[in-house]
Every structure is written in C-alpha cells, then in structure tokens.
C-alpha positions as CSV (number, residue, x, y, z in Angstrom):
1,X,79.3,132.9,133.5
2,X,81.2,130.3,131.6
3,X,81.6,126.6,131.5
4,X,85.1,125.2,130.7
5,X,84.4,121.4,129.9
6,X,86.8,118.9,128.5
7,X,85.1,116.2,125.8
8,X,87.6,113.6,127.1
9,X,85.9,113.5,131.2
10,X,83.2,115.8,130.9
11,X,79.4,114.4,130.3
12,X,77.5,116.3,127.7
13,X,76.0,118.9,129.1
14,X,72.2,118.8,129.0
15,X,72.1,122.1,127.2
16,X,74.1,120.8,124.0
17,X,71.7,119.5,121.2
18,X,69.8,122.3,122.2
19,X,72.6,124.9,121.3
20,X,74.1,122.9,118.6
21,X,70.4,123.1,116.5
22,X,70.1,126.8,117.3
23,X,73.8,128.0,116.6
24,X,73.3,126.2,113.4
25,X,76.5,123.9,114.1
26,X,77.0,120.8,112.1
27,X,77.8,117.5,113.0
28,X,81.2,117.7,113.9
29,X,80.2,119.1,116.7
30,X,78.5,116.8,118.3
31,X,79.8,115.6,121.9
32,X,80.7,111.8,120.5
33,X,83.0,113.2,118.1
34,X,84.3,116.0,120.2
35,X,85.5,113.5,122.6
36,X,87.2,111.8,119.8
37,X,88.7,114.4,118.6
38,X,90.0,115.5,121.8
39,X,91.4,111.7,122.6
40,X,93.4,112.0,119.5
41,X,94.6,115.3,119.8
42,X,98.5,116.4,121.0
43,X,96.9,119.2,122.9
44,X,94.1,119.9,125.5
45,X,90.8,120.6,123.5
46,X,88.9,122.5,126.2
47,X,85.2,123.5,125.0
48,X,84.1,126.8,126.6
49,X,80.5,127.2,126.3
50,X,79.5,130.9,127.5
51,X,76.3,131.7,129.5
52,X,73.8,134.5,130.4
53,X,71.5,134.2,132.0
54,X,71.9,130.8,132.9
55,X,71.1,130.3,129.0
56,X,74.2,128.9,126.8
57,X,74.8,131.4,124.5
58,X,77.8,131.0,122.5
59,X,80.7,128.7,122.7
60,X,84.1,128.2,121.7
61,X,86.8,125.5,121.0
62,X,90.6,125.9,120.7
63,X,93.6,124.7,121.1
64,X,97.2,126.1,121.8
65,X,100.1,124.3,119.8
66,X,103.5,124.8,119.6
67,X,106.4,123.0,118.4
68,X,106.9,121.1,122.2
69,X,103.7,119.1,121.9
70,X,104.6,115.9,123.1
71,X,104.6,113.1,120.1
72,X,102.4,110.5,119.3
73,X,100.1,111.2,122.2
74,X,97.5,109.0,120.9
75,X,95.8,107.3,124.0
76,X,92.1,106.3,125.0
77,X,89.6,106.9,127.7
78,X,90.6,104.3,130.7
C-alpha cells in the first residue's frame, strides 16, 4: 500500500516523526519545511510514503522537471 501525500494540502500524517527518527532522516525533512519547500517549488513535490503492513516503511520524494515549468510560480497556501 502507498500513500501519495502533497506537503502543500495534506496534514502530517500521524506516522511521520515516528519514521523520520527511525529512517534516520534529518531535519529537512520535517513536514513544516516540506510544505515550504513544496510552496516554493515550480513543480509538484508529491511525498510517497510506502506501507506494509499498515506500518510506514520507506518513503520517497521527487520531482519531475523539464524545461516547460511554468516561471516564477512562487505562491502561498490560501
């Protein structure tokens, strides 16, 4: 199972701290500052957090960019 969340609507998921501490992943990736980063980004920044189980086991964050991003895409939540 997989969860497809995007920092910029999505709540932080319950499970986060929890597999940030374990996965041993710093502090840029903490939810504040992946919403941030995905405010300020050209591109979707979708974080895709993989489960068995139920249990979050491993997640990943990418985006796709070309040259036909649209520029100075620069806006805030609301």
């Amino acid at each position: 199972m997989i969860d497809v969340l995007d920092p910029r609507h999505d709540a932080e998921p319950a499970y986060w701290t929890a597999l940030r501490e374990r996965a041993g992943l710093r502090a840029d990736w903490s939810w504040p500052v992946l919403a941030t980063q995905a405010w300020a980004a050209r591109t979707l920044q979708p974080v895709t957090v993989l489960r068995e189980g139920g249990e979050p086991c491993g997640v990943v964050s990418a985006a796709w960019v070309t040259g036909r991003t649209r520029r100075n895409r620069f806006a805030g939540p609301g």
